[in-house]
N, C-alpha and C positions, 0 to 999 in steps of 0.2 A: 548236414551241410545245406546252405539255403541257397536257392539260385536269387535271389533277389540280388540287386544290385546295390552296391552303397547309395545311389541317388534312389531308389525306390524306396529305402529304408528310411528314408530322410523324409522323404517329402511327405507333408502335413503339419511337419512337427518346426515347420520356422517361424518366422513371425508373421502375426497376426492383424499386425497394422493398426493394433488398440492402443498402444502405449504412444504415440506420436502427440494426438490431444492433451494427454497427462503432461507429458513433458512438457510443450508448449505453456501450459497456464501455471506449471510449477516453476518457469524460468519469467513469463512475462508480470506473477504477481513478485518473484523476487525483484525483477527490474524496479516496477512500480515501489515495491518497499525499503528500498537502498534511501533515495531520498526522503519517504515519510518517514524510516526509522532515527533517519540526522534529523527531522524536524522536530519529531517527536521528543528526540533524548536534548536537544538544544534546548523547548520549550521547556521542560521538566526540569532544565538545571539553572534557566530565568527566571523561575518562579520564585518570587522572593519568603515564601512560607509554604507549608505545606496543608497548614488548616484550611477547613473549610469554606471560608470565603474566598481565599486565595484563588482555590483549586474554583470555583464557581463563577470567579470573576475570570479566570483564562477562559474556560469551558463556556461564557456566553459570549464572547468575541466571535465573528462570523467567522472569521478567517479560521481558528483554533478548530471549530464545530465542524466547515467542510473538509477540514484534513484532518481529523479522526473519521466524519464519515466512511473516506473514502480509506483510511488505516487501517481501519477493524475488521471490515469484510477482507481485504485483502492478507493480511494477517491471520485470521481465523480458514481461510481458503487455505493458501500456501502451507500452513499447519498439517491441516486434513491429507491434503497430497503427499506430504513427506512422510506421515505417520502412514496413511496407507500403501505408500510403497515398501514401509517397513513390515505389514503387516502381511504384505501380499510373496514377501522374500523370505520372510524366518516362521509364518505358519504353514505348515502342510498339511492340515486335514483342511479340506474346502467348505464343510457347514462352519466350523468357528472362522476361516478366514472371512466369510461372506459377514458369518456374525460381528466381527469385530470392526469390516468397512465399515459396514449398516449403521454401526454404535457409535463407530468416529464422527460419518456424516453426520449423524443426530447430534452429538455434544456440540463438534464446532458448530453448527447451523445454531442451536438454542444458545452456545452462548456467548454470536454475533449479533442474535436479536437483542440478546437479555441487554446487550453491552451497547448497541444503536437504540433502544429504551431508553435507559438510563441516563443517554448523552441526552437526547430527544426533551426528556422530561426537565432536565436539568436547564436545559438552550431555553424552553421557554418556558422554565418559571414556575411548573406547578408542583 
C-alpha cells in the first residue's frame, strides 16, 4: 500500500509545454498551404502541355517563381511535422525515435533545397 497521493503520483508526468510550438507551425503552414495548394493545382491544370518548354516558360514568370518559393518550404515543413508526430506516437524505443526525427529533418531540409535549386536554376536561365 503506498501513502502517496493520487496528486503526487501524477505530478511530473503532465505536460511539458513542448508541443504548443509544433502545433502552432503545423496549423499556420497548413493555413499558408490551403491557398498555394488551389494555386498550385489551378496552375498545373492551365498549362497548356506538359513538355519542357511549357513547364520553363510557367516556372520563369515572377509571379509562378515567388509562389513556389514560398510553396516548397512550406510544404516540405508541414510534411516533417506530420511525419514526426507520427513518429514520435507509434515508435517507442527513444534511440530509433530520435533516429528517425534526425533522418525526417534531413530528407525534408535537402529536399527543399534540392527543389528551391532547381526552381533558382531554372528562373534564371542557366
Amino acid at each position: 500500500m503506498s501513502l502517496a497521493t493520487p496528486l503526487a503520483k501524477v505530478r511530473g508526468l503532465g505536460s511539458a509545454k513542448e508541443g504548443v510550438q509544433h502545433w502552432w507551425y503545423q496549423r499556420l503552414t497548413a493555413i499558408a498551404l490551403a491557398p498555394l495548394s488551389l494555386w498550385f493545382i489551378y496552375a498545373l491544370a492551365t498549362i497548356p502541355s506538359f513538355d519542357y518548354a511549357s513547364i520553363r516558360a510557367w516556372l520563369t514568370t515572377p509571379m509562378s517563381a515567388v509562389l513556389l518559393i514560398l510553396f516548397i518550404p512550406c510544404l516540405f515543413h508541414h510534411a516533417q511535422l506530420g511525419m514526426q508526430v507520427v513518429v514520435e506516437d507509434y515508435i517507442e524505443s527513444e534511440w530509433q525515435k530520435l533516429a528517425a526525427i534526425i533522418l525526417i529533418k534531413f530528407l525534408a531540409t535537402l529536399a527543399a533545397v534540392i527543389s528551391l535549386l532547381a526552381l533558382v536554376t531554372i528562373y534564371i536561365g542557366i
